[in-house]
N, C-alpha and C positions, 0 to 999 in steps of 0.2 A: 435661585438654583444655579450653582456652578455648570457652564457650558461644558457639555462636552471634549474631551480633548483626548489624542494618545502619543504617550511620549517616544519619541523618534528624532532623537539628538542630530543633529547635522554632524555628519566627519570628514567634512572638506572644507578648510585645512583641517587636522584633526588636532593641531593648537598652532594657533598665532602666537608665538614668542613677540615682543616689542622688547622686551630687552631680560637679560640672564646673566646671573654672578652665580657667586658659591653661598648667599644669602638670600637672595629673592627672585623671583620670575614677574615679570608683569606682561600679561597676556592682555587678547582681546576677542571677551566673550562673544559668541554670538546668541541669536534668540533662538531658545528651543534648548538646549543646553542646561541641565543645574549647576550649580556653583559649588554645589559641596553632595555628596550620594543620599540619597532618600534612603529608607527605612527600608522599602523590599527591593529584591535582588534585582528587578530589572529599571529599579530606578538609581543604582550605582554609577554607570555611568555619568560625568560630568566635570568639571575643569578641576576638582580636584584628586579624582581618581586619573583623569590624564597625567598631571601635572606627577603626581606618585609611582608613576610606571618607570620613570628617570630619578625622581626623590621620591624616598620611601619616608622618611619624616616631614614634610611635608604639610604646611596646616594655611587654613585660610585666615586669614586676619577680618575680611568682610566679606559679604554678600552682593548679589546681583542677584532678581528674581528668574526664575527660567526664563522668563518671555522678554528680558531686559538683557538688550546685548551694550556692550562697551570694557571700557577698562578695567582689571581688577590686579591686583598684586596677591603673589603668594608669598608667604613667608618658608623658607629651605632650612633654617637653623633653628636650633630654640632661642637664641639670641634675636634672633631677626625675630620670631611668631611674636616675643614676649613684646618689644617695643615697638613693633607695627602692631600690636592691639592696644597698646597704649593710646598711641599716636590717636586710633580711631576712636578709641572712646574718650579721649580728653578734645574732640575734637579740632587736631592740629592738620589734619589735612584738609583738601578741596578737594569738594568734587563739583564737576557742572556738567548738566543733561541737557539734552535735546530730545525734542517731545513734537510729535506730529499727532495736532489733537482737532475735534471737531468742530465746526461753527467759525467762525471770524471776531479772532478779538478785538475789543475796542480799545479799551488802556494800552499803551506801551507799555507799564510795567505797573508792577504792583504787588505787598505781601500777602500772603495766605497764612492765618494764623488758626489756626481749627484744630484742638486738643483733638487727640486718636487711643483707638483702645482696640481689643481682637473682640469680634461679635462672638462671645463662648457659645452662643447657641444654634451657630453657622461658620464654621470653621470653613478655611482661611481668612473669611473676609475681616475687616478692621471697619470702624465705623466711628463717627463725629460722637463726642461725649463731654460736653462742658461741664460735668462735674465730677467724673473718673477717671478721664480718659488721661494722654500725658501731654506734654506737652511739644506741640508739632507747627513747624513754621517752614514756609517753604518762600521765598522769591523768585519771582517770575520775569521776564524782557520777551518782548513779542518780535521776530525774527521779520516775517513772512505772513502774509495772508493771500488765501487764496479765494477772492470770492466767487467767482465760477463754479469752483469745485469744492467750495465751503471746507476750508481748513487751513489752520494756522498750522504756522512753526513757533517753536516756543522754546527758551532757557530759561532752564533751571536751578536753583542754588540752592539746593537743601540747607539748612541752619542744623536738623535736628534729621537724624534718620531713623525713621521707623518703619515697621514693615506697610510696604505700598503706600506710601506716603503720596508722593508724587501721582499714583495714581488716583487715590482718592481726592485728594487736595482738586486737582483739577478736573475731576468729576463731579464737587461740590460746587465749583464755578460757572458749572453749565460747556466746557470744554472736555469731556473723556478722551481719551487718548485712546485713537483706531485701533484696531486689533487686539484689546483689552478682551478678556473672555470673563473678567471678573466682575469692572464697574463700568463698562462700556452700554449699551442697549444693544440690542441683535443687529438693528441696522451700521451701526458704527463698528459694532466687534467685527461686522462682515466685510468691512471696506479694507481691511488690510491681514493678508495671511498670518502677519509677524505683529507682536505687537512694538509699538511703533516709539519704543524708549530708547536712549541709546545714552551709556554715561560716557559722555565724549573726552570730557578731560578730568585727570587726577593729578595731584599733588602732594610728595609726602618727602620726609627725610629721612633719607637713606638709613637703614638700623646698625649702620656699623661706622660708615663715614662721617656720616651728620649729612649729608651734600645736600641740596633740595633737588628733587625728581620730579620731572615734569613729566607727564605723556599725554598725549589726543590721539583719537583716530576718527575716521569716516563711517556714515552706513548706509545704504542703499536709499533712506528715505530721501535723506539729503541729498548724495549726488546725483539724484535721478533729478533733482531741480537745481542741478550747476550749482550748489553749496557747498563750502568744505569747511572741518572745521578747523580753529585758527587756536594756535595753543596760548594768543594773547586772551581768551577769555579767561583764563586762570587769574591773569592782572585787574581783571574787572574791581573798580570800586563800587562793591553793594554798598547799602543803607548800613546800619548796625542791628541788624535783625537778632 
């Protein structure tokens, strides 16, 4: 059973600009937030109905889950929307997450390779399927542990993006990720108001320039433990996952 919840968007700042042309906006979500208006009226609000109050054309190239704050791009043109969703679905960008999750990991790092599919008979949730499901790989790098207070930091390198990947992925591994209302346990979902994702850095090329775009930013889990994020993780050489 989906935890309880009611949506109550933050509007301070009521949008983070990191950077603006006459093609794109690249903001920085927070948690609590949607990424693009839900289906009834008081779930309209959210980074793309802000974003359309300045641009009335306006379209999202990707997603962030409401409870998943960090970087996103919007596309302003139909030139821009049409090659920034290229971009995303022929997988030419990067993205990497930072993930405040339960227990203390032992690997420094390691792939997460666990085919995903949507449970139809429990909506939203997604579930392990090794012979339906699609195909879903995540890499991992362990930042931080905290054994006192029992929780890692963790980066993450989606290969493949599906819906809650990252979340499930590391709920399969015996780490959920605090503040999860979804695939967390009550004691974990309760130890953090927010849930505790944050897509730190993204990477993409520009829809009109070509240039390549970098962006990072911080979020409270992190700098509440002297952490910042460093936009050389984008240079990271993964595996060939």
């Amino acid at each position: 059973m989906i935890k309880e919840f009611i949506y109550q968007p933050p509007t301070k700042p009521y949008l983070e600009v990191l950077y603006e042309d006459k093609d794109i906006m690249v903001v920085n979500k927070p948690s609590g937030l949607l990424s693009v208006p839900g289906k009834k009226i008081e779930y309209q609000d959210s980074i793309l109905y802000r974003v359309r109050q300045k641009y009335a054309d306006a379209q999202a190239v990707h997603r962030l889950d409401m409870g998943t704050s960090g970087i996103m791009v919007v596309g302003l043109s139909k030139t821009a929307i049409s090659n920034l969703g290229k971009q995303f679905m022929q997988r030419q960008t990067q993205k990497v997450y930072l993930a405040k999750v339960a227990g203390c990991l032992e690997q420094d790092s390691g792939i997460i390779n666990l085919p995903m599919r949507t449970d139809i008979n429990n909506r939203p949730y997604q579930i392990i399927d090794f012979e339906h499901g699609r195909e879903a790989i995540t890499y991992y790098e362990k930042v931080l542990v905290n054994k006192l207070q029992d929780f890692s930091i963790v980066r993450l390198y989606p290969k493949t993006g599906r819906s809650h990947q990252l979340r499930l992925h590391l709920q399969q591994i015996g780490h959920p990720i605090l503040g999860d209302h979804l695939y967390a346990d009550e004691k974990n979902f309760l130890r953090s108001k927010n849930l505790c994702l944050h897509a730190a850095a993204l990477s993409f090329y520009h829809p009109i320039s070509n240039e390549k775009m970098q962006f990072c930013s911080d979020v409270d889990f992190l700098t509440e433990l002297n952490l910042k994020v460093d936009i050389n993780i984008l240079d990271k050489d993964i595996p060939n996952i």
